[in-house]
C-alpha positions in Angstrom: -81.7 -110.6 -28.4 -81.3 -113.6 -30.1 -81.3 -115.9 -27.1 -83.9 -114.1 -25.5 -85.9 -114.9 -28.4 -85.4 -118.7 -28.7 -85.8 -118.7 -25.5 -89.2 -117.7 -25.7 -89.8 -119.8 -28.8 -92.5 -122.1 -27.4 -93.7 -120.4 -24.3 -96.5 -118.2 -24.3 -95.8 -114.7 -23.5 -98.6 -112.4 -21.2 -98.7 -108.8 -22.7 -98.5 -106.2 -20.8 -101.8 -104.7 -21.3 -104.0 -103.8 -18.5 -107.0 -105.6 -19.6 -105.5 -108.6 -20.6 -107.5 -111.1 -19.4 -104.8 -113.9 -18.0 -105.8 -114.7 -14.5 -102.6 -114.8 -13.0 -101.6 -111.5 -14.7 -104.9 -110.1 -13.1 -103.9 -111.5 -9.7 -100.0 -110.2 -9.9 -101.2 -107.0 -10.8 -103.9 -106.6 -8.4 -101.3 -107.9 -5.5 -98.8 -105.2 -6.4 -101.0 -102.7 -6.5 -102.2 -103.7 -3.1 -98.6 -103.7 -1.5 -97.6 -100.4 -3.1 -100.7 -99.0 -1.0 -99.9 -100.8 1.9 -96.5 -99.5 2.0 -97.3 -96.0 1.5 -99.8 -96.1 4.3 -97.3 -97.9 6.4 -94.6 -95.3 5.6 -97.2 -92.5 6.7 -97.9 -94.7 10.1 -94.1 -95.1 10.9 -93.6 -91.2 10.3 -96.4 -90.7 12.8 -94.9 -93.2 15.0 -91.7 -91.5 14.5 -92.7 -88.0 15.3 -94.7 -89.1 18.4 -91.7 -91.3 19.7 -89.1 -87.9 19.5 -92.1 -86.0 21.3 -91.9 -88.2 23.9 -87.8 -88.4 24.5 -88.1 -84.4 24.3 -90.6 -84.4 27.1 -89.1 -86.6 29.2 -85.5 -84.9 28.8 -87.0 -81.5 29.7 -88.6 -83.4 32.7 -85.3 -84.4 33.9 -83.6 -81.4 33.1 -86.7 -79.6 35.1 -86.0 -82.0 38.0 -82.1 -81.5 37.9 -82.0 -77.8 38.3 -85.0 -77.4 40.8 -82.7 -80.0 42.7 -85.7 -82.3 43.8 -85.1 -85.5 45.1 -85.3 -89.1 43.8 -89.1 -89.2 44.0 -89.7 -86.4 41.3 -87.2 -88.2 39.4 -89.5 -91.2 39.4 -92.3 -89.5 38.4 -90.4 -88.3 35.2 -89.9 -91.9 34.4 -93.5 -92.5 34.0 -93.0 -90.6 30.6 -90.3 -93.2 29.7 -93.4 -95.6 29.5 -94.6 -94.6 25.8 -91.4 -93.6 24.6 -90.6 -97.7 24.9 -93.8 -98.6 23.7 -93.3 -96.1 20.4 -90.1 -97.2 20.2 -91.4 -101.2 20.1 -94.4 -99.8 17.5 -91.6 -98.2 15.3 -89.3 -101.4 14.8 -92.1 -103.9 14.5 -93.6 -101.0 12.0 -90.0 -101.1 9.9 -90.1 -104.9 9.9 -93.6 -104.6 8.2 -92.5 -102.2 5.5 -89.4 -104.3 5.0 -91.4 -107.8 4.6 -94.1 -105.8 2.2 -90.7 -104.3 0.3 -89.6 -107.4 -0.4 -92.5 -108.9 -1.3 -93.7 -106.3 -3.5 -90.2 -106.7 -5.5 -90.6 -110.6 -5.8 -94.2 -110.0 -7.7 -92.5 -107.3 -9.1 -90.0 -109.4 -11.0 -92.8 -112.1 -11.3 -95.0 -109.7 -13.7 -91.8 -109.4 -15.6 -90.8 -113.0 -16.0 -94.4 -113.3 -17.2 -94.4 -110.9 -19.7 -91.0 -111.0 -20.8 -89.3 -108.7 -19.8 -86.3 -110.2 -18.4 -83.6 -107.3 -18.3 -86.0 -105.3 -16.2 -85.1 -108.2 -13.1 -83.1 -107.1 -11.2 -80.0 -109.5 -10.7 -78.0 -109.6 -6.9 -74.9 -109.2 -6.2 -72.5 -111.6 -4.1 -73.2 -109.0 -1.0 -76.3 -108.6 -1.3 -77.3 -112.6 -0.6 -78.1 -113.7 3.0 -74.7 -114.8 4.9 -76.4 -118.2 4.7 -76.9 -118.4 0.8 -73.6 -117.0 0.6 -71.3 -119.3 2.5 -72.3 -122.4 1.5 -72.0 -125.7 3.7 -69.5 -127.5 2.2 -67.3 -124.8 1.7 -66.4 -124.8 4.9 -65.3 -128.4 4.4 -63.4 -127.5 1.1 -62.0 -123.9 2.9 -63.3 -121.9 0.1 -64.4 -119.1 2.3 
């Protein structure tokens, strides 16, 4: 507690009320607020997305299966291959749809952690583990010079 608090000796500290009137509070408040919505609404799309896509493999499974015991021939099989068509288009839509909630994730957490630093509150930062780092940040250049990995 103490180092926290000469630590903060001669900086100025934000509060943590709503109304405060620090512009850069404002905006890192108004910004999270703004990626919590977009997340939730982008969680709701992918779950669409999601349903939809399994719809799809269903149907075109029971069209093959359909085809397979009405022994047709390699032209009905075909035609049950046009169904394939939006299944890889909703399964495109679903991973760019992950990326986006992933990239607004860790964006949200990095203004997180700014609104913190500003008003702090540093134990609520969450600190990484060694794992948890990028293989790049990790394994340093010139550790592999030195062997230390």
């Amino acid at each position: 507690m103490y180092s926290t608090q000469r630590f903060l000796a001669g900086k100025k500290k934000i509060t943590n009320d709503p109304f405060s009137t620090n512009p850069t509070y404002v905006f890192l408040n108004f910004r999270n607020k703004r990626y919590k919505d977009k997340i939730q609404s982008l969680s709701q799309k992918l779950r669409k997305v999601s349903i939809f896509r399994f719809v799809t493999f269903g149907i075109f499974t029971t069209a093959l299966f359909f085809c397979y015991l009405n022994q047709r021939s390699w032209k009905e099989y075909l035609y049950s291959l046009i169904i394939l068509i939006p299944f890889v288009y909703l399964v495109q839509l679903y991973s760019k749809r992950k990326t986006q909630i992933q990239f607004a994730k860790k964006t949200q957490s990095f203004i997180q952690e700014e609104i913190y630093r500003l008003s702090g509150e540093f134990k609520k930062i969450k600190t990484r583990e060694l794992w948890e780092y990028p293989e790049i940040v990790r394994i340093h250049p010139i550790s592999i010079y030195f062997d230390l990995c």
